[in-house]
Backbone and ligand atoms as CSV (ligand in chain L), in Angstrom:
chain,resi,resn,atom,element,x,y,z
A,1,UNK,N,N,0.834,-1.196,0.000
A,1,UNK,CA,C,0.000,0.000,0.000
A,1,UNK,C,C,0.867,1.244,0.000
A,2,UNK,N,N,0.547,2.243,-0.876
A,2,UNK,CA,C,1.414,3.289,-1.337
A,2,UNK,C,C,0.887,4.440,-0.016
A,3,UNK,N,N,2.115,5.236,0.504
A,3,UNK,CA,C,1.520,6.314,1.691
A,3,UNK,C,C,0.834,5.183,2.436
A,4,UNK,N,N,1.060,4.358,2.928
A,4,UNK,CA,C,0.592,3.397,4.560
A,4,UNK,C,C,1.436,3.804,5.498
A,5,UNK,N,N,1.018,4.626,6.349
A,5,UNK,CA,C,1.571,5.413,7.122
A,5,UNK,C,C,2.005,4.111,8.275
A,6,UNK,N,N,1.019,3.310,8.749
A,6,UNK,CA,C,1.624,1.964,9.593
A,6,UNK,C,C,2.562,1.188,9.095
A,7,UNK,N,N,2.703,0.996,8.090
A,7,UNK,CA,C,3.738,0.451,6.993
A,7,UNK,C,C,4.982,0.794,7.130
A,8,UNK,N,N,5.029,2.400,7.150
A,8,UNK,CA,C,6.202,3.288,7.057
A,8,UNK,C,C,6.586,3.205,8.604
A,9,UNK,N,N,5.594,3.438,9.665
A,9,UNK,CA,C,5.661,3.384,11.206
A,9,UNK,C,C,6.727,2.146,11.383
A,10,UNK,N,N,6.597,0.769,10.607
A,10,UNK,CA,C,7.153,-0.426,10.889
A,10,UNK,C,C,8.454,-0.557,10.459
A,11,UNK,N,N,8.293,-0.084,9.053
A,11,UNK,CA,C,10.087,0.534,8.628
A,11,UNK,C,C,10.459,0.706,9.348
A,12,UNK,N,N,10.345,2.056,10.161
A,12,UNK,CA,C,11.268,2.642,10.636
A,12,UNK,C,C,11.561,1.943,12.164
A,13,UNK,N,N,10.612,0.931,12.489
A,13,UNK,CA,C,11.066,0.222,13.893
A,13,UNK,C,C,12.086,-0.870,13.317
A,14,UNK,N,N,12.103,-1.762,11.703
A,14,UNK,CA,C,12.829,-2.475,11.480
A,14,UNK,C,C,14.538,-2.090,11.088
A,15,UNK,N,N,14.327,-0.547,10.489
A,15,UNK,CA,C,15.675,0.160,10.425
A,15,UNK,C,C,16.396,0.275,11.618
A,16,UNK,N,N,15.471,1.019,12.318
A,16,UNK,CA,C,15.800,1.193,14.099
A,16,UNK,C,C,17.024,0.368,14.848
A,17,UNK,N,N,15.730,-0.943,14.785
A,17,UNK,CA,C,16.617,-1.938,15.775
A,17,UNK,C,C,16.614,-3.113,14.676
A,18,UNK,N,N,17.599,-2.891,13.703
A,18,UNK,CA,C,17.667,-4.589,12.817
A,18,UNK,C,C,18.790,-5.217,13.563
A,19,UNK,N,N,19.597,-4.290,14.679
A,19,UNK,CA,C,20.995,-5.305,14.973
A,19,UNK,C,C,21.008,-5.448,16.267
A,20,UNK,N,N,19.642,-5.087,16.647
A,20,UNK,CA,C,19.468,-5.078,18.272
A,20,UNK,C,C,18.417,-6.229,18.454
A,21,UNK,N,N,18.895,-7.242,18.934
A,21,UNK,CA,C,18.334,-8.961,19.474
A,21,UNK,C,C,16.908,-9.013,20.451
A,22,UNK,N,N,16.174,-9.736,20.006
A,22,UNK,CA,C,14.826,-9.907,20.940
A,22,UNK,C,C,15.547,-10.112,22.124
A,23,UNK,N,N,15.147,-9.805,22.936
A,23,UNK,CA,C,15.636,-10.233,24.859
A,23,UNK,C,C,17.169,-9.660,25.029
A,24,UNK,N,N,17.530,-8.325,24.361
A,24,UNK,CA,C,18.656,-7.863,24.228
A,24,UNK,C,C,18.754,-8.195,26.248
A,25,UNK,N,N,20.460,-8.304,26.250
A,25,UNK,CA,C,20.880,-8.499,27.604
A,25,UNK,C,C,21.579,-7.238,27.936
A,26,UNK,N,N,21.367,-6.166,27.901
A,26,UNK,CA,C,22.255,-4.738,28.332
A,26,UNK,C,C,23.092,-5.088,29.752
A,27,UNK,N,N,23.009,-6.345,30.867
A,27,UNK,CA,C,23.786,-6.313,32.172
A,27,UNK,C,C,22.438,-7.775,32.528
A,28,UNK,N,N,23.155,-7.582,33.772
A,28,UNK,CA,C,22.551,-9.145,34.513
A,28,UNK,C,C,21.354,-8.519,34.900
A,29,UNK,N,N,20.805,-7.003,34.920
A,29,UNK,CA,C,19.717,-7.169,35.725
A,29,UNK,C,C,18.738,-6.131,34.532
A,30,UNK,N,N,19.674,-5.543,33.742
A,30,UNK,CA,C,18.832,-5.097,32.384
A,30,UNK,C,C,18.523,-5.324,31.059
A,31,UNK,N,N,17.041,-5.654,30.719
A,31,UNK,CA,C,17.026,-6.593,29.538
A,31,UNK,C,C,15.773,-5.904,28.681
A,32,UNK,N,N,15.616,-6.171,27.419
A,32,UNK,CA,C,14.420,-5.311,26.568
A,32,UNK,C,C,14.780,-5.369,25.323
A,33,UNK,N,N,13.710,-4.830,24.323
A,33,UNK,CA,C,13.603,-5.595,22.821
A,33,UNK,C,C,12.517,-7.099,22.679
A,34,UNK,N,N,11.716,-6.763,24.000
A,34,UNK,CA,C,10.370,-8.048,23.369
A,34,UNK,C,C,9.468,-6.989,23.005
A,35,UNK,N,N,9.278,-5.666,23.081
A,35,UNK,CA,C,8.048,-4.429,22.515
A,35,UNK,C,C,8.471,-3.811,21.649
A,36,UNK,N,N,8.274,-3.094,20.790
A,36,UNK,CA,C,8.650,-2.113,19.739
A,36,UNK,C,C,7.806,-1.245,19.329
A,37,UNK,N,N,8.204,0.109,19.424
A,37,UNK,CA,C,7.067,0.884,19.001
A,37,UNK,C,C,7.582,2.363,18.406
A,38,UNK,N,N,6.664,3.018,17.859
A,38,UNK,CA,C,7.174,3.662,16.795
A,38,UNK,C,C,5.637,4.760,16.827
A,39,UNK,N,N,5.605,6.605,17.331
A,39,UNK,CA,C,5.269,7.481,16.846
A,39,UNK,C,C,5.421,8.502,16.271
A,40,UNK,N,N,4.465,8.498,16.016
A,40,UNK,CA,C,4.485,9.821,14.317
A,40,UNK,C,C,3.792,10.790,15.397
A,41,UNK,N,N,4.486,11.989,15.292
A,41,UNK,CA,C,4.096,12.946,16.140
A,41,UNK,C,C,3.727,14.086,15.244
A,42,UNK,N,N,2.926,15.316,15.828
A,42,UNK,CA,C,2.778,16.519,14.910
A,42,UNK,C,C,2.966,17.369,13.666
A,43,UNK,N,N,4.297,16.718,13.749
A,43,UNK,CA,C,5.051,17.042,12.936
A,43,UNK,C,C,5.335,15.704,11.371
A,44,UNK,N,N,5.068,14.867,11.682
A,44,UNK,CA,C,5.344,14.144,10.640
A,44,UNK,C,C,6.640,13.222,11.440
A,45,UNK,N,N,7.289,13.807,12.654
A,45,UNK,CA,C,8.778,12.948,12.344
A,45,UNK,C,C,8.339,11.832,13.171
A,46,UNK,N,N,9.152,10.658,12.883
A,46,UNK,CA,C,8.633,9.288,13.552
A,46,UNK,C,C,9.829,9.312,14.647
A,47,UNK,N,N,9.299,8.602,16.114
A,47,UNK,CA,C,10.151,8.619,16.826
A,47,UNK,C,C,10.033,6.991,17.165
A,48,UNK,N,N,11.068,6.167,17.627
A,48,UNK,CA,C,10.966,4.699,17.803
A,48,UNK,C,C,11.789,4.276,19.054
A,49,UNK,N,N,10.918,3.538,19.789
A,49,UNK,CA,C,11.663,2.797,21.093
A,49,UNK,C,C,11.158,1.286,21.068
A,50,UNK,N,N,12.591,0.885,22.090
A,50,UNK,CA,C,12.398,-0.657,22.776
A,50,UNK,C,C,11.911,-0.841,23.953
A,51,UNK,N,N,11.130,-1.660,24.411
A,51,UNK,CA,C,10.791,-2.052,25.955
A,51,UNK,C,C,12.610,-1.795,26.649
A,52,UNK,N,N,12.419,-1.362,27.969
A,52,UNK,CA,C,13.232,-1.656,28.938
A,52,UNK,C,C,12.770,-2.103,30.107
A,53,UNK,N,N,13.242,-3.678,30.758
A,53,UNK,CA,C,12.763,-4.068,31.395
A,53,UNK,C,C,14.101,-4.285,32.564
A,54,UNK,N,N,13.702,-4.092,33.552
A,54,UNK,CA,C,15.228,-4.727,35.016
A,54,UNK,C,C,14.654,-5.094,35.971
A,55,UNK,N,N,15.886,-5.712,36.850
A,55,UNK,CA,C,15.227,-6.405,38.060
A,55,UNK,C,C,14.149,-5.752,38.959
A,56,UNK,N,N,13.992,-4.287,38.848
A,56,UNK,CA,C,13.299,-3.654,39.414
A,56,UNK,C,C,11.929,-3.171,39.076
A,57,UNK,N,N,10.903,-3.755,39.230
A,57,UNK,CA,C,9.790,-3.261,37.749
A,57,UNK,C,C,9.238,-2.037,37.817
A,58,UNK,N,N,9.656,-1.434,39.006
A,58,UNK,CA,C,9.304,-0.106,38.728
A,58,UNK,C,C,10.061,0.728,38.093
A,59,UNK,N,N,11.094,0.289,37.642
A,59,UNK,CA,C,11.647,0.952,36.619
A,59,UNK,C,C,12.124,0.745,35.279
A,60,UNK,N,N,11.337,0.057,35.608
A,60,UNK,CA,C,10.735,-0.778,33.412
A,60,UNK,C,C,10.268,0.778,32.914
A,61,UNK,N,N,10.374,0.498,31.659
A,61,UNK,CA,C,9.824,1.410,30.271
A,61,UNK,C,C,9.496,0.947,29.060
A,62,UNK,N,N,8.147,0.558,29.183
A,62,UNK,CA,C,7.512,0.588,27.815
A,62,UNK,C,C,8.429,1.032,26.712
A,63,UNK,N,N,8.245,0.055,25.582
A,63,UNK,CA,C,8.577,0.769,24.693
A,63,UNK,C,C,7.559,2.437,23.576
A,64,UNK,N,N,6.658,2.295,23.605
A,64,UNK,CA,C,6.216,3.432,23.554
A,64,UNK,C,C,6.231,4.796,24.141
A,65,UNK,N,N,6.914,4.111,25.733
A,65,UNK,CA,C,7.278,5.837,26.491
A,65,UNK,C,C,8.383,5.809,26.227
A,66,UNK,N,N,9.653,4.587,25.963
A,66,UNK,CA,C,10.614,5.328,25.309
A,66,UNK,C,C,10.426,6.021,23.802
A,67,UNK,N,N,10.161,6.188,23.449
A,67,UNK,CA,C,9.586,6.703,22.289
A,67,UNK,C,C,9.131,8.182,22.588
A,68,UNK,N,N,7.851,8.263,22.940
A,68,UNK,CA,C,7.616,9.520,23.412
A,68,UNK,C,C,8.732,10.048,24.618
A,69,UNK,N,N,9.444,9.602,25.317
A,69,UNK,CA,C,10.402,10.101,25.653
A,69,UNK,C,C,11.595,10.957,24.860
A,70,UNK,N,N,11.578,9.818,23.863
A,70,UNK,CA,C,12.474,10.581,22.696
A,70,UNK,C,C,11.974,11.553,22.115
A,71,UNK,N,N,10.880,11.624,21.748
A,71,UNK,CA,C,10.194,12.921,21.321
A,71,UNK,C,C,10.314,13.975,21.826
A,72,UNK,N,N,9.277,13.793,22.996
A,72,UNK,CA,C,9.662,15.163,24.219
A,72,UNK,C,C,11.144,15.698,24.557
A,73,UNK,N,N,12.083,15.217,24.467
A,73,UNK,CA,C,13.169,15.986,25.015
A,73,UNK,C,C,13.481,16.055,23.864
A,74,UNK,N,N,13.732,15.421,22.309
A,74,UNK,CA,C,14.707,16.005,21.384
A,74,UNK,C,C,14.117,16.947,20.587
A,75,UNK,N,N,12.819,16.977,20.788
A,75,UNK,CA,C,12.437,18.150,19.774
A,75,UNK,C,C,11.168,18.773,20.249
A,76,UNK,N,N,10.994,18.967,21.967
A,76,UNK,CA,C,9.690,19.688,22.839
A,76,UNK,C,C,8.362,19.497,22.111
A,77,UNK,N,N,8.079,18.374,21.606
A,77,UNK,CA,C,6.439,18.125,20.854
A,77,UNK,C,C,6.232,17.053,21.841
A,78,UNK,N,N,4.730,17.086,21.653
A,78,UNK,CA,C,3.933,16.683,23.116
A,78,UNK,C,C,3.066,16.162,22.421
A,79,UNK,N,N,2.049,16.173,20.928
A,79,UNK,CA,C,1.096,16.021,20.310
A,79,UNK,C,C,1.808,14.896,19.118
A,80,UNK,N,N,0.828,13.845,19.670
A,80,UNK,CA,C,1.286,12.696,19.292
A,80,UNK,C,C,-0.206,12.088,17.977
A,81,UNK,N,N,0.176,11.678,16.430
A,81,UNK,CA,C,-0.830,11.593,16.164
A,81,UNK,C,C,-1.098,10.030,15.505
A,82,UNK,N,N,0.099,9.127,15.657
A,82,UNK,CA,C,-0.286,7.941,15.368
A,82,UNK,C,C,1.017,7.082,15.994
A,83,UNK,N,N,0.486,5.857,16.617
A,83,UNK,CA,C,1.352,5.062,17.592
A,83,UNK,C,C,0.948,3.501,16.726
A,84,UNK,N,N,2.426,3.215,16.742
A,84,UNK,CA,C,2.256,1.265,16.725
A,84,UNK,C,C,3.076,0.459,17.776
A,85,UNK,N,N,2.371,-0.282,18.039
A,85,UNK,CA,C,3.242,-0.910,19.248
A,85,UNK,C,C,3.368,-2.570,18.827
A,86,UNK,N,N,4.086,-3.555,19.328
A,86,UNK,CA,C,3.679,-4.875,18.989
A,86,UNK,C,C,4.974,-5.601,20.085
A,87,UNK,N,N,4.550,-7.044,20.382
A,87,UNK,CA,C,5.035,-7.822,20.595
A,87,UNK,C,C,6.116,-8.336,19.870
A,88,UNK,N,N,7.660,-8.643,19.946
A,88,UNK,CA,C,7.967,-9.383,18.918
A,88,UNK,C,C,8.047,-10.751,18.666
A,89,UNK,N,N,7.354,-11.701,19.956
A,89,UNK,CA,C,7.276,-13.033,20.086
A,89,UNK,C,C,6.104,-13.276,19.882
A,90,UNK,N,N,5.004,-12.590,19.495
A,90,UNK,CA,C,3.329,-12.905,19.223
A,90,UNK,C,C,3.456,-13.678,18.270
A,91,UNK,N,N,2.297,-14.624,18.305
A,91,UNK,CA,C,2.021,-15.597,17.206
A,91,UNK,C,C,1.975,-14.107,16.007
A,92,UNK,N,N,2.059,-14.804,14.967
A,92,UNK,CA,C,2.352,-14.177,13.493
A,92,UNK,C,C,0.839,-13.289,13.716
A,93,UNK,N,N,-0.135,-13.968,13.275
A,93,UNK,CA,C,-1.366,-13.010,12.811
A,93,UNK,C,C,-2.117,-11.805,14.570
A,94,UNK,N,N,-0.957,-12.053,15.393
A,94,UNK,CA,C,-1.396,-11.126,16.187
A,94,UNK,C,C,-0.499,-10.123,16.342
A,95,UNK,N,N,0.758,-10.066,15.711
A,95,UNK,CA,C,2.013,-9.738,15.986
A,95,UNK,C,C,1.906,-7.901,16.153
A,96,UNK,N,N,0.889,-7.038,15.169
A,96,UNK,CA,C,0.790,-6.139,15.178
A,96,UNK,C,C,-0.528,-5.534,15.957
A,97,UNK,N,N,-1.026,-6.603,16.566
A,97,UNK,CA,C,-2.656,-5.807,16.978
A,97,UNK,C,C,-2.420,-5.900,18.650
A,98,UNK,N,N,-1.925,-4.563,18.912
A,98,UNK,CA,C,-1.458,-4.018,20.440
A,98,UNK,C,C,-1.939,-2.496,21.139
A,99,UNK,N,N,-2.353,-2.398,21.938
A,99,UNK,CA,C,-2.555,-1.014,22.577
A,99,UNK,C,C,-1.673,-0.601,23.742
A,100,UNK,N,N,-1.462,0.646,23.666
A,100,UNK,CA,C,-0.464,0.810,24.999
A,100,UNK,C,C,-1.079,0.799,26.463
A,101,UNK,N,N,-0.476,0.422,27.269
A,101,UNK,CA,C,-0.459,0.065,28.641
A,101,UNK,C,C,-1.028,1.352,29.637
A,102,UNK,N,N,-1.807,1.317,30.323
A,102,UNK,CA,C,-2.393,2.435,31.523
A,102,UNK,C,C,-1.193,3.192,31.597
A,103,UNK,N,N,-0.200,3.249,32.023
A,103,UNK,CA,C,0.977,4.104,32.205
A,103,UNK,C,C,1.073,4.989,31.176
A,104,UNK,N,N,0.928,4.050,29.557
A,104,UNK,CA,C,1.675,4.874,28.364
A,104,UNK,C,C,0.423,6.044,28.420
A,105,UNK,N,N,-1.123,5.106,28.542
A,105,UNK,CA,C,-2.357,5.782,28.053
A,105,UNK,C,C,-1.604,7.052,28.983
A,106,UNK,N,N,-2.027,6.890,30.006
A,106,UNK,CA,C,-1.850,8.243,31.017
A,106,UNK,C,C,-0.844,9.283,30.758
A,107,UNK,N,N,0.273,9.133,30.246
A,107,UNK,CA,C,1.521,9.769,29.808
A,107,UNK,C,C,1.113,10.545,28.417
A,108,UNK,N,N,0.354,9.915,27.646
A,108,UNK,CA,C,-0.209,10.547,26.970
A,108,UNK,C,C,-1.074,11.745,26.936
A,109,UNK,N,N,-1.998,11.266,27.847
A,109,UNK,CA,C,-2.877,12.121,28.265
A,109,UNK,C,C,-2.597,13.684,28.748
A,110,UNK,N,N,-1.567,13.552,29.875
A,110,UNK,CA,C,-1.075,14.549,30.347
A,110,UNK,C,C,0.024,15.178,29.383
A,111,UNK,N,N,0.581,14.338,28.477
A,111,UNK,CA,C,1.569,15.211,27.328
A,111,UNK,C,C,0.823,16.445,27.127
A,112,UNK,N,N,-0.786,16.246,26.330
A,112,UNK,CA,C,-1.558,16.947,25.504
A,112,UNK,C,C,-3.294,16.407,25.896
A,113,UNK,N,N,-4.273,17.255,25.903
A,113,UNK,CA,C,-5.428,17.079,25.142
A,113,UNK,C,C,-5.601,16.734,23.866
A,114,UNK,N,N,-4.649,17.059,23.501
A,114,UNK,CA,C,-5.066,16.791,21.595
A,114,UNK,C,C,-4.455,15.158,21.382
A,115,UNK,N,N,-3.967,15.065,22.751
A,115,UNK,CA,C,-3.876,13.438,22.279
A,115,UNK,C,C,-4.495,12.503,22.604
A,116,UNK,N,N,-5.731,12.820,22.652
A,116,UNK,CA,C,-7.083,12.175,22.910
A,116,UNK,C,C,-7.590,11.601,21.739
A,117,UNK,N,N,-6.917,12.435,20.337
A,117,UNK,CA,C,-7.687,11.650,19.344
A,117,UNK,C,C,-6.063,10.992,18.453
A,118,UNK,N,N,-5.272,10.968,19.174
A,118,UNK,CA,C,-4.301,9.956,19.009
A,118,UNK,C,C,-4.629,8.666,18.177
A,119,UNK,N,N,-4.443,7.995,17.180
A,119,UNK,CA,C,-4.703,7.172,16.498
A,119,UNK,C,C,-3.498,5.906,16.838
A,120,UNK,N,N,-4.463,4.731,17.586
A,120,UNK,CA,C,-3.436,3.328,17.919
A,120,UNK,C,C,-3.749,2.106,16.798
A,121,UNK,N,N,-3.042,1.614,16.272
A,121,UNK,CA,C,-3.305,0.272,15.065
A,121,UNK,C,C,-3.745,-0.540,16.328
A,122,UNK,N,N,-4.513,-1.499,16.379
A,122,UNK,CA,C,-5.171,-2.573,16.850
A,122,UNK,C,C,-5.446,-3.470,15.761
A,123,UNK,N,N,-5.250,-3.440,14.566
A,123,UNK,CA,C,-5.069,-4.516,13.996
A,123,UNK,C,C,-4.473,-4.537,12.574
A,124,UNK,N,N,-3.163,-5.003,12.516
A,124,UNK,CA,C,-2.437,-4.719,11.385
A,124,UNK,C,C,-3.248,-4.791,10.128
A,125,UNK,N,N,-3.856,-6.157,9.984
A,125,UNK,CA,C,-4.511,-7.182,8.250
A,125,UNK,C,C,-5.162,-5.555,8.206
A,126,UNK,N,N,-6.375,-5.604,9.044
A,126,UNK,CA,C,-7.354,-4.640,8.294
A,126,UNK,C,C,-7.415,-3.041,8.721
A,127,UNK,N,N,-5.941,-2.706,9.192
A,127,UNK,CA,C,-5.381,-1.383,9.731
A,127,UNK,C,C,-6.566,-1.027,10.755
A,128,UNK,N,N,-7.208,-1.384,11.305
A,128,UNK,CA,C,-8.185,-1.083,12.189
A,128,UNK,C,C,-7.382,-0.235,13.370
A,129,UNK,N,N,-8.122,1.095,13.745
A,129,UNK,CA,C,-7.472,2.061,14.758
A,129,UNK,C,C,-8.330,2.456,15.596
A,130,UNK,N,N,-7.893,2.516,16.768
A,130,UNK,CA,C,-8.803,2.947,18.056
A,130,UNK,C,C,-8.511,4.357,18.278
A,131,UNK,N,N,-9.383,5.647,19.053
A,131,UNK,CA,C,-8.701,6.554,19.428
A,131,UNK,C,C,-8.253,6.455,21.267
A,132,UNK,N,N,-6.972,7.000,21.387
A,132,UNK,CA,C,-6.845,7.225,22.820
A,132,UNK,C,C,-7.995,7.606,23.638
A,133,UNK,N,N,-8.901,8.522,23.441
A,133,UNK,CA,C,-9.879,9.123,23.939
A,133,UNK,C,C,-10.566,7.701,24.219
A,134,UNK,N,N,-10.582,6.774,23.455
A,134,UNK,CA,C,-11.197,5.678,23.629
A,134,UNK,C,C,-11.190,4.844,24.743
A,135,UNK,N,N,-9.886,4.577,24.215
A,135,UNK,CA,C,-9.073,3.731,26.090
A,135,UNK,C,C,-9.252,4.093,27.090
A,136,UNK,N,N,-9.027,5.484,27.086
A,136,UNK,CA,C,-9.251,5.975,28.911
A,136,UNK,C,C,-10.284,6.910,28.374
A,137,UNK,N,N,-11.583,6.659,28.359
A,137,UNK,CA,C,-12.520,7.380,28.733
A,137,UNK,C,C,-12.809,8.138,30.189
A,138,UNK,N,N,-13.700,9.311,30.367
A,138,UNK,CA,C,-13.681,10.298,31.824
A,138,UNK,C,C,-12.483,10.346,32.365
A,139,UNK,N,N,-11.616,10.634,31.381
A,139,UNK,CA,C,-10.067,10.967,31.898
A,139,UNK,C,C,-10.286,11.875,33.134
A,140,UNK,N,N,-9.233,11.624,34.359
A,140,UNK,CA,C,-9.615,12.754,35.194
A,140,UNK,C,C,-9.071,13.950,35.058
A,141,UNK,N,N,-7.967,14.706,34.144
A,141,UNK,CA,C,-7.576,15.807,34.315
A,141,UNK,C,C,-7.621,16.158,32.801
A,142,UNK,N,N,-9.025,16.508,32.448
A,142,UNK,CA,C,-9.414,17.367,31.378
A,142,UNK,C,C,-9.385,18.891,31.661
A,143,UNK,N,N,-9.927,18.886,32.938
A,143,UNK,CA,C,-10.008,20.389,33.933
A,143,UNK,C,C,-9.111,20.805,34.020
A,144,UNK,N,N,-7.884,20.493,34.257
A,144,UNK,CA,C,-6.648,21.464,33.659
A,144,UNK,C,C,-5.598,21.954,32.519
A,145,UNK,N,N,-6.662,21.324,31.785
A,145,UNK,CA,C,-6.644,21.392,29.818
A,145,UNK,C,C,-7.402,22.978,29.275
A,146,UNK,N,N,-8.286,23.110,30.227
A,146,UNK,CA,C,-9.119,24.268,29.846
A,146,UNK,C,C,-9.027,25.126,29.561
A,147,UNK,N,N,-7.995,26.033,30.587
A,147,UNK,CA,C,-7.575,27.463,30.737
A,147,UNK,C,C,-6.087,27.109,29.769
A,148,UNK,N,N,-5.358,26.121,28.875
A,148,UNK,CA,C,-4.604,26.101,28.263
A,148,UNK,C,C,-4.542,26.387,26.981
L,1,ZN,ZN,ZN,3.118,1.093,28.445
């Protein structure tokens, strides 16, 4: 498909990390590369991260907040308008149909209001997309979106 913007999203996670190993071992207690994810922010530019996972799970990172991590600090954009995320050990025909995690939703949320209508692939075959607004419905801090 010509201009498949999920298509192009996946490129750029396979350019990314082609030499970086599923269950990469960074040390004995830090490990990541089973998530991959890849947003297209405001601007058009795609930003791409790996899960980081360590002995400590509170200080795991999604691969999608590394991602928007990368965003936010290298180039101050907050307005995020299309996310892919996936497993890389999923059986084949589920491999691309993923949503991000309460943490990512929430991180989102508070980035921006406008990333409420954030667009997530949920299902590669028939590009099917959910909006963020979707996932976390009666978000609680719309009320300080207002006066912004
Ligand atoms: Zn997450």
């Amino acid at each position: 498909m010509k201009n498949d913007i999920w298509q192009k999203l996946k490129n750029e996670i396979d350019i990314k990390y082609k030499n970086v190993g599923v269950h990469t071992e960074w040390s004995p207690f830090v490990t990541g590369n089973n998530v991959v994810a890849a947003v297209e922010d405001i601007n058009g530019k795609i930003w791409t991260g790996i899960n980081i996972e360590t002995a400590s799970g509170v200080v795991c990172v999604c691969a999608e907040r590394v991602a928007l991590l990368k965003m936010v600090t290298e180039s101050n954009t907050v307005i995020v308008k299309k996310i892919l995320a996936y497993g890389k050990e999923l059986p084949k025909e589920e491999l691309y149909n993923w949503s991000p995690c309460g943490a990512c939703r929430e991180f989102l949320m508070q980035l921006s209001n406008k990333n409420k209508d954030c667009e997530i692939l949920v299902d590669w075959k028939s590009r099917k997309t959910i909006l963020l607004k979707d996932l976390i419905p009666y978000w609680w801090g719309n009320e300080r979106f207002k006066n912004k």
